[in-house]
C-alpha positions in Angstrom: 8.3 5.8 15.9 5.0 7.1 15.0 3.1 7.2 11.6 1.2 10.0 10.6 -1.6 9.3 7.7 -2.6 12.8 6.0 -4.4 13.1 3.1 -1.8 14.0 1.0 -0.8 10.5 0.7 -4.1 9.5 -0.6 -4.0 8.2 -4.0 -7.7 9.0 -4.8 -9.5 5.1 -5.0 -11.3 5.1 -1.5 -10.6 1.3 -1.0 -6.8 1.4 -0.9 -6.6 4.8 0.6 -8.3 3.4 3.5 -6.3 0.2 3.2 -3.0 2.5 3.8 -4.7 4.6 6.7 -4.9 1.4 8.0 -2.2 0.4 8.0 -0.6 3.4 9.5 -3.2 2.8 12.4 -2.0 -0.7 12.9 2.3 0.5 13.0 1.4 2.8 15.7 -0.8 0.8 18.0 1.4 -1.8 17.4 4.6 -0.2 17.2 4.8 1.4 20.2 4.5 -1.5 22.4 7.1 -3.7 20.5 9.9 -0.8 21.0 9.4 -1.2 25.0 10.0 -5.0 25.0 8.4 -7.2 22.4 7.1 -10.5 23.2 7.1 -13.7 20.5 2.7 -13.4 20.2 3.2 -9.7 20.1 5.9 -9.8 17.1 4.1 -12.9 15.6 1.2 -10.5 15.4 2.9 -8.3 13.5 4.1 -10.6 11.0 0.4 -11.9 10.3 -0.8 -8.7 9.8 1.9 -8.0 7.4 1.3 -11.5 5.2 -2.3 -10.8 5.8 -2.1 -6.8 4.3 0.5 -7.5 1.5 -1.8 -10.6 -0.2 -5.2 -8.8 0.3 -3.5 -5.2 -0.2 -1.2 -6.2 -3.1 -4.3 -7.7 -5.0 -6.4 -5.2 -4.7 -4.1 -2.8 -6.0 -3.0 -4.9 -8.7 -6.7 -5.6 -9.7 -7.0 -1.6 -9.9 -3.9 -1.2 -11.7 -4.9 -4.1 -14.2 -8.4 -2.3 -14.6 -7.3 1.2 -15.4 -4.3 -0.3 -18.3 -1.7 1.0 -15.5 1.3 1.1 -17.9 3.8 0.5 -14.2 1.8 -2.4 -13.5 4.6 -5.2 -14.0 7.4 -3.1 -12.0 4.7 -2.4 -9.5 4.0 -5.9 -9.3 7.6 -6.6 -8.7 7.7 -4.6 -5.8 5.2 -6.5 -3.9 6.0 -9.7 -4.9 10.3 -8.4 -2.8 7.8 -7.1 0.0 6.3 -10.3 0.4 9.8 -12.0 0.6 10.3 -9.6 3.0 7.9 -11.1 5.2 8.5 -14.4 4.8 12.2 -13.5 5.9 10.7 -11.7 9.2 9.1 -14.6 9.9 12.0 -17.2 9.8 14.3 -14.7 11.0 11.6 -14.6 14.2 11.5 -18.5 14.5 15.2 -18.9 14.4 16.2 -15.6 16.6 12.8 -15.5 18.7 11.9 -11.6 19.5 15.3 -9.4 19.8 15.4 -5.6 19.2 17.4 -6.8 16.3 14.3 -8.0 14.7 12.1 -5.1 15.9 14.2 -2.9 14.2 13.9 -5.2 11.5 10.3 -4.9 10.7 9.9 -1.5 11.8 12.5 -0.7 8.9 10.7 -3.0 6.6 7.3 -1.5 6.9 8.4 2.4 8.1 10.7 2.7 5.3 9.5 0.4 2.7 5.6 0.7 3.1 5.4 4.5 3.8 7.9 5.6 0.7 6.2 3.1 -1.9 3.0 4.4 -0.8 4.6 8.2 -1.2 6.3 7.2 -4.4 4.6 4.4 -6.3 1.3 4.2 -5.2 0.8 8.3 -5.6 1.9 7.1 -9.9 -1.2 5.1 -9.8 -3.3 7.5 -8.2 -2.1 10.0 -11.1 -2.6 7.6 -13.5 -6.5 7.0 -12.6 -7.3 10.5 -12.2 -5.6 11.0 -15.6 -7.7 8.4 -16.8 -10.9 9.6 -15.4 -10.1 13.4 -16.7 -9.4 11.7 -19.9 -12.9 10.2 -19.6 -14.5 13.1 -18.7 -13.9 15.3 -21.4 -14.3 12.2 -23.8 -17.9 12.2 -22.2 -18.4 16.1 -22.7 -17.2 15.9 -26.5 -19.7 12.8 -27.1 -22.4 15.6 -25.5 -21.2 18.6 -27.6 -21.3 16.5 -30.5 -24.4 14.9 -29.8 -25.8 18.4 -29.0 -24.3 19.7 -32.4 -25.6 16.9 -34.6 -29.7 17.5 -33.1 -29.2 20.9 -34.3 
C-alpha cells in the first residue's frame, strides 16, 4: 500500500504538518518491504518508530492543543492515549507470534487506517480551530488599531 501526503491534509502549524509528512514517508519506505516478507528487525523497526512518533507526536500536539484553549482537547487526548495501546499490543503480539503477514496486516491497518483518518478527521478540527483563533486575533489586532487610530484623532 502506498501513502500519499498532499497538502490538503496539512492542518496549518508547520511542526506537526511536517511530523505527519513524515510519517507518511516512513509507511512507504517501510511499508513496501514488509508486504514482500517481513523480518523480526524489520517489523521491530516499525514498532519503534511507532512508540517513538505517538509519545513525541502526541505531545506536541497536545501541547498545541493546550496552548490555543482547543475545546476537543480531552477527546483528542483520548484518542492517542487507544493509539498508544495500540502499540504496545503490536509489540506483544510481535514477541509472542514473531513476524506473520497476520501481524503485517496488523500494523499496516493500525497506522493506514487509524493514523491517516485521525489526521483527515481530527487533526484537520485542530487546524480549524487555530486558524479560527488566529483570524479571531487578527481582527481583534485591527479593531485595537482602528480604535487606537480613532482615539489620536
Amino acid at each position: 500500500m502506498f501513502y500519499e501526503w498532499d497538502d490538503g491534509m496539512k492542518i496549518g502549524y508547520p511542526e506537526i504538518d511536517e511530523q505527519h509528512k513524515g510519517l507518511f514517508d516512513f509507511m512507504n519506505e517501510f511499508f513496501a518491504p514488509c508486504a514482500a516478507g517481513a523480518e523480526r528487525e524489520e517489523i521491530e523497526k516499525i514498532i519503534d518508530y511507532l512508540e517513538k512518533y505517538s509519545q513525541n507526536h502526541f505531545t506536541d500536539e497536545e501541547r498545541i492543543q493546550v496552548e490555543s484553549n482547543y475545546p476537543g482537547y480531552s477527546q483528542h487526548k483520548r484518542y492517542h492515549e487507544e493509539f498508544k495501546i495500540v502499540v504496545r499490543g503490536l509489540r506483544a503480539d510481535l514477541e509472542r507470534m514473531g513476524p506473520t503477514p497476520e501481524l503485517i496486516a496488523q500494523i499496516e491497518m493500525a497506522v493506514g487506517s487509524w493514523l491517516v483518518d485521525h489526521i483527515q478527521t481530527e487533526d484537520m478540527k485542530i487546524g480549524k480551530h487555530i486558524r479560527d483563533a488566529q483570524k479571531w486575533r487578527e481582527e481583534l489586532e485591527a479593531m485595537r488599531a482602528a480604535n487606537q487610530l480613532r482615539d489620536q484623532e
